[in-house]
N, C-alpha and C positions, 0 to 999 in steps of 0.2 A: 442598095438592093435589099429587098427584103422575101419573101414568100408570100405574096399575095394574091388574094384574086379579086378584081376591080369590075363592075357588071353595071348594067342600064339598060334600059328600056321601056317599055308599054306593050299591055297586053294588047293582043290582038283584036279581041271582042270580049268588052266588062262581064256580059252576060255568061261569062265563062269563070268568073270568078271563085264560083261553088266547086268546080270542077278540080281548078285550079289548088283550093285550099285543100280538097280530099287528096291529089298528092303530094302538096308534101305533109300533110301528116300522116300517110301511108308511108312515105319515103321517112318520115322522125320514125315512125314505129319500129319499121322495118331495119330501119339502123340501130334502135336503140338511143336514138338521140332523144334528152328533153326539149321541151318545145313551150312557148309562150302563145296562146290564139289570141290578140286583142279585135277579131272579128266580131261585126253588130251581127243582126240577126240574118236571116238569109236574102233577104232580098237588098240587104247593107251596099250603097255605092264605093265601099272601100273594102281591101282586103289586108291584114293586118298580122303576120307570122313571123314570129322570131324563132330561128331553130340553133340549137348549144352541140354544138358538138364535141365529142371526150377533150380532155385536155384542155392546155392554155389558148387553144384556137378562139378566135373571139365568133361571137355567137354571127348565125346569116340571118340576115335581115330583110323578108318578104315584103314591105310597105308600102302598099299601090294610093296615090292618091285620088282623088276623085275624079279625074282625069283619065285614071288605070295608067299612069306613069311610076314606076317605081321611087322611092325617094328613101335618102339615109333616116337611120331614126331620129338625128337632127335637125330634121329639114320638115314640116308637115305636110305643108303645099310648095309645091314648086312654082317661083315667076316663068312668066314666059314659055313659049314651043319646045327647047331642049328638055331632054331629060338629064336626073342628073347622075353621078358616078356613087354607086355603093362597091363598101368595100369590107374585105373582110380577112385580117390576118389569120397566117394557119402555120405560121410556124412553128408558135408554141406545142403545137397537137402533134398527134401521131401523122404520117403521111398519106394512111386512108382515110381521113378525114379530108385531106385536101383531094384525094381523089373521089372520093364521094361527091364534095361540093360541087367537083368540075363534071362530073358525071350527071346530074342532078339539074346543074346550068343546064345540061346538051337536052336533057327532057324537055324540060320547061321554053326553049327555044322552038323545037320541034315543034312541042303540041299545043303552046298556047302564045307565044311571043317570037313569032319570027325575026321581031326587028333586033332582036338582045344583044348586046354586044357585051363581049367578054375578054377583057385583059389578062392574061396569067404571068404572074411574075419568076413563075415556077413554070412556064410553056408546056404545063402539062395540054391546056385547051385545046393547043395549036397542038401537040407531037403525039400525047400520050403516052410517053418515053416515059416510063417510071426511073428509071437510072437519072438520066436528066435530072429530075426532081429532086432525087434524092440525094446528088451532088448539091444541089442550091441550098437544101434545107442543111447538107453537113457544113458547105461552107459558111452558113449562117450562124452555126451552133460554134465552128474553131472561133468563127469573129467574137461571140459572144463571151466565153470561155476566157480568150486572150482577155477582153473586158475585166472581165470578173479579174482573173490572176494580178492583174495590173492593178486594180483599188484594191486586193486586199492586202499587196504591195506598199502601198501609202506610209508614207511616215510618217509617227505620233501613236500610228495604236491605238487614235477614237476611233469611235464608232461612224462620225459622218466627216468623212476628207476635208481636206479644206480645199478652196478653189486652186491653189496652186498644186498642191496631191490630184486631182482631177484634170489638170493642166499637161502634170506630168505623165498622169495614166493614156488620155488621150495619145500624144507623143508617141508613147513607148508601142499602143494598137497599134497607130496610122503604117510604124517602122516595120511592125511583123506582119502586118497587114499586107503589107507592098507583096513580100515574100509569099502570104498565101495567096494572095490574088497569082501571083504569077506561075503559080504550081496548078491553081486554078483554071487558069486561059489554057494553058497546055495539054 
C-alpha cells in the first residue's frame, strides 16, 4: 500500500484544450505550485503540463496525446482505444498536496473530462475523510521509519549493507510490521 493517486482519461472536446491549460496553471499559481508548460502554440493538437507540488510528492503529469487521451510521461502516444493509468505518489509531500491533487481531479472531470477515472489509494476521492488519509500517509511513514531503524541497525558499520544485512532488515520490518498493520485494521 502506498499513498497514491492513479487517474486516466480523455478529454471531452480537444478544442477545449486552451481552456483546459488556463486551469491548471491558475490552479499552479493559485497554490503556489511550480509548473512545467511543454505546450506548442495555441492551436497545438496536444496538451503538455507538468505541475510539482511542495515536498517529496512526485510532480502531476497533464499529457494528452493527439488523441486528447491522457498518457504517463513515459508513454508518448498510446496503442490502441484504452487509455492508459497516470500516476502520481504523494506520500512524500505534505497531505494538502494530496488533497489538492484530488480536488483538482474533481474540476477537471466536471468540466472538461467526464469519462476520468480516479483511484485513490488514500480514498480521499471516494470519502473525503481527511482523518482516513492521514492514518494511511502515518501508517506509511511508522513502515518507513521501522525501515530506516532496521538498516542503520546492520552489522559492520559500512556505509552500504550487505545483502544478508538487508535480508535481515527486511525480516526484522515484515515482524513489526504484522503488529502495526493489526493496530492499524482496528
Amino acid at each position: 500500500m502506498g499513498v497514491s493517486i492513479h487517474y486516466r482519461g480523455q478529454i471531452a472536446d480537444q478544442s477545449r484544450f486552451q481552456d483546459l491549460r488556463g486551469c491548471l496553471l491558475q490552479f499552479a499559481d493559485r497554490a503556489g505550485w511550480e509548473y512545467l508548460d511543454l505546450t506548442g502554440p495555441a492551436e497545438s493538437e496536444i496538451l503538455e503540463i507538468i505541475l510539482y507540488p511542495p515536498g517529496d510528492s512526485e510532480p502531476v503529469s497533464f499529457l494528452f496525446d493527439t488523441h486528447g487521451r491522457l498518457h504517463p510521461p513515459y508513454e508518448e502516444e498510446v496503442e490502441g482505444e484504452e487509455c492508459v493509468w497516470c500516476s502520481v505518489k504523494t506520500q512524500g509531500g505534505p497531505l494538502e498536496a494530496h488533497v489538492q491533487i484530488v480536488e483538482l481531479l474533481k474540476v477537471i472531470q466536471r468540466d472538461y473530462m467526464p469519462s476520468l477515472e480516479v483511484m485513490d489509494e488514500g480514498s480521499y476521492w471516494e470519502t473525503q475523510n481527511l482523518e482516513s488519509l492521514r492514518a494511511a500517509h502515518g501508517f506509511l511513514v511508522q513502515k518507513r521509519d521501522l525501515f530506516s531503524e532496521a538498516l542503520g541497525n546492520t552489522e559492520g558499520g559500512s556505509s552500504e549493507p550487505s545483502a544478508e544485512d538487508l535480508c535481515n532488515a527486511v525480516e526484522e520490518v515484515a515482524v513489526k510490521s504484522l503488529d502495526l498493520e493489526k493496530r492499524h485494521l482496528q
